[in-house]
N, C-alpha and C positions, 0 to 999 in steps of 0.2 A: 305218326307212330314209329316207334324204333324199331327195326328191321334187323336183322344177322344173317351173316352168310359164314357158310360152311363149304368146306372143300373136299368134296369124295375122291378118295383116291382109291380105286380097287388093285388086290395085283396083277402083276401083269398074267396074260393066261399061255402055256407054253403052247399050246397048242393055234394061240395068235400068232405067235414068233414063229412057228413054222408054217404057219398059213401061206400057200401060193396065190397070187393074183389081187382079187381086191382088200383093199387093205383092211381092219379090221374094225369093226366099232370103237370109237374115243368111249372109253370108261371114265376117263376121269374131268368130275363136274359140280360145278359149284351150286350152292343152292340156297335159296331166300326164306325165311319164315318170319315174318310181321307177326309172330307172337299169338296167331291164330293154333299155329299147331300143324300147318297145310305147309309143306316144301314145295317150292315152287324154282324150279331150271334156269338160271340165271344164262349161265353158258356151259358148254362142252371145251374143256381144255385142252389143247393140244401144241407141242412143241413143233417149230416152223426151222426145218434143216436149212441149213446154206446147201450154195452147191456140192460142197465136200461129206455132204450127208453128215452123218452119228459124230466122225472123229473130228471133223471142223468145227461141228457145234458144242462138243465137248473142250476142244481145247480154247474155245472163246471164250464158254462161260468163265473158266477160271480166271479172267482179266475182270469180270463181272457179266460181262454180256448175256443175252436172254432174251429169245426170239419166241414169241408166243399166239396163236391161232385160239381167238373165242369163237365157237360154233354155236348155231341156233341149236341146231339138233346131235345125238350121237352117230347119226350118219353123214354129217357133211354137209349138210343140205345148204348152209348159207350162213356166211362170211356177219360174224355178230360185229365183231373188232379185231384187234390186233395192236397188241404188245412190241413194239421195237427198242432197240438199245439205238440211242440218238449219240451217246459217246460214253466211253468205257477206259480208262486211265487209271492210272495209282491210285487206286481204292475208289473212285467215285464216278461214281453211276448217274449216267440219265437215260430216262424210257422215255418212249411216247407212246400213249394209247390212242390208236385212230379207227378213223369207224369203220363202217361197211365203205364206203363212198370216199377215204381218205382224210378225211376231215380230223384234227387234231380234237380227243375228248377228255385230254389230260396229258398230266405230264407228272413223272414221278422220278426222283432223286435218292439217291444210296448213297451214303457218304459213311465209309467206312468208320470205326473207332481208330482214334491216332492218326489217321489219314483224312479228314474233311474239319470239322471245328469244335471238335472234342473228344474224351473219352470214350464215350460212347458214341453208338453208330445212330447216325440221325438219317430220319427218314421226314420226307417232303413230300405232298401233295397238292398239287393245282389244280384245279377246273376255269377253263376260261369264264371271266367272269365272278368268279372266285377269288377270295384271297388267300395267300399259302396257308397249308394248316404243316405245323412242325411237328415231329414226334421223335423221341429217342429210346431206345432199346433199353427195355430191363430197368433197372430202380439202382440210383449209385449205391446206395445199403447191399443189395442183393449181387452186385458184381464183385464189392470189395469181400465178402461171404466168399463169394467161386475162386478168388484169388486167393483167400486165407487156404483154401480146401487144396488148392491145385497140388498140389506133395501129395494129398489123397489119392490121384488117382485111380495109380497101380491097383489100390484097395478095393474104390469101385469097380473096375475092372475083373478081379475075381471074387467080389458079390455077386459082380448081373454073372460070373458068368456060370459058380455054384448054386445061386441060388434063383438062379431063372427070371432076376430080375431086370427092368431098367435100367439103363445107363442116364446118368444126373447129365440134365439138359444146362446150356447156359438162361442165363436172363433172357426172356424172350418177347414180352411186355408190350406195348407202344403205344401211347396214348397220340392222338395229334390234337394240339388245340390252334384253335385261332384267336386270340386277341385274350386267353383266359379260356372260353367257351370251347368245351370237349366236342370236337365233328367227327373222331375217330377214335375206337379203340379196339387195337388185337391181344383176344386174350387168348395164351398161349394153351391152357390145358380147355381142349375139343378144339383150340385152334380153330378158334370165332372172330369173324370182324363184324364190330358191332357199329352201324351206320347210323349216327347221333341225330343228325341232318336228312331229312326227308330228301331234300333239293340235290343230295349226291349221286350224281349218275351211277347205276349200279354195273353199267357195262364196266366202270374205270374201277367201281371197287373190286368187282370179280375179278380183275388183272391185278389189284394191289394183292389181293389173297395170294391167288397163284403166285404171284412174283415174292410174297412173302415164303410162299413154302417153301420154295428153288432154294433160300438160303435158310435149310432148318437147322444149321449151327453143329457142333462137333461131332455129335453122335446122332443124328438127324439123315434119313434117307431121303434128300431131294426127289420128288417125283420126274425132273426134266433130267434127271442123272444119270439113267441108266443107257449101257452099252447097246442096245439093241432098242 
């Protein structure tokens, strides 16, 4: 049965940021519904500081890096997986998702647009055992669209910002197939990843989610972004 997962991201609450002592409940958390209508807690996500805390982790990400903690629970309670940047260069990315125990449960790839093997930004997925499934960002019809528009944008810009609307997102799309056959698909509006593939471990797609969000594109608030 096809499964999807969803990514709750709540705001942050001010009143956590000034919280003294223990730290605060992870709000933000991924969730599964097998089409019953029942969400069910995949993980609890949460961003994994280096030693230089907020401003080292900030100024990594922007080479691509991305250090991420899946919890069982909103309290902590135990170590689901975990997200690491294995290497991070000129535009291309590798993760590895490892378990509770260290064991390698995937491994995922970010290959910039212009910077990896083409146009658009291609995205990899492995499961040991597994063969790669490929996916690329967005539809080339719909990119060369954003490119005809880009001279627009000043205009959008004072639409969202009279008329209280949205700002126009880029292509955000990605199918992954393997050999033809679709094993993944993120779709951008509710920002759904739809799991083709019963056999796909759901610990590694709730990190593909998350690590999708982290780059939500021009006008896009990354959840792993913020200052504090």
């Amino acid at each position: 049965m096809t499964a999807h997962l969803t990514m709750r991201i709540p705001p942050v609450k001010l009143a956590d940021l000034e919280k003294v002592g223990a730290p605060p409940p992870v709000r933000n958390v991924v969730e599964c519904t097998d089409g019953s209508g029942t969400l069910q807690a995949v993980a609890y996500m949460e961003r994994e500081l280096p030693p230089g805390g907020v401003p080292a982790y900030l100024a990594a990400r922007k080479t691509g890096a991305r250090s991420f903690v899946l919890w069982a629970d909103e309290h902590r309670g135990s170590r689901v997986a975990t997200l690491v940047t294995h290497s991070a260069h000129n535009g291309v990315a590798t993760y590895q998702v490892l378990g509770a125990h260290g064991e390698i449960i995937g491994t995922l790839v970010r290959e910039k647009a212009f910077k990896g093997r083409g146009i658009r930004t291609r995205w990899t997925v492995e499961q040991p055992g597994s063969p790669i499934a490929v996916g690329y960002q967005g539809r080339i019809f719909w990119w060369l669209v954003c490119w005809l528009l880009s001279p627009l944008l000043p205009f959008f810009f004072l639409g969202a910002l009279f008329e209280n609307s949205g700002l126009p997102r880029a292509p955000r799309r990605i199918r992954w197939r393997v050999g033809g056959r679709l094993r993944l698909d993120f779709r951008p509006f509710g920002d759904r990843l739809q799991l083709c593939e019963p056999e796909l471990d759901r610990r590694l797609a709730a990190a593909l989610l998350a690590l999708l969000r982290s780059f939500d594109g021009w006008f896009g608030a990354p959840w792993d972004g913020r200052e504090k």
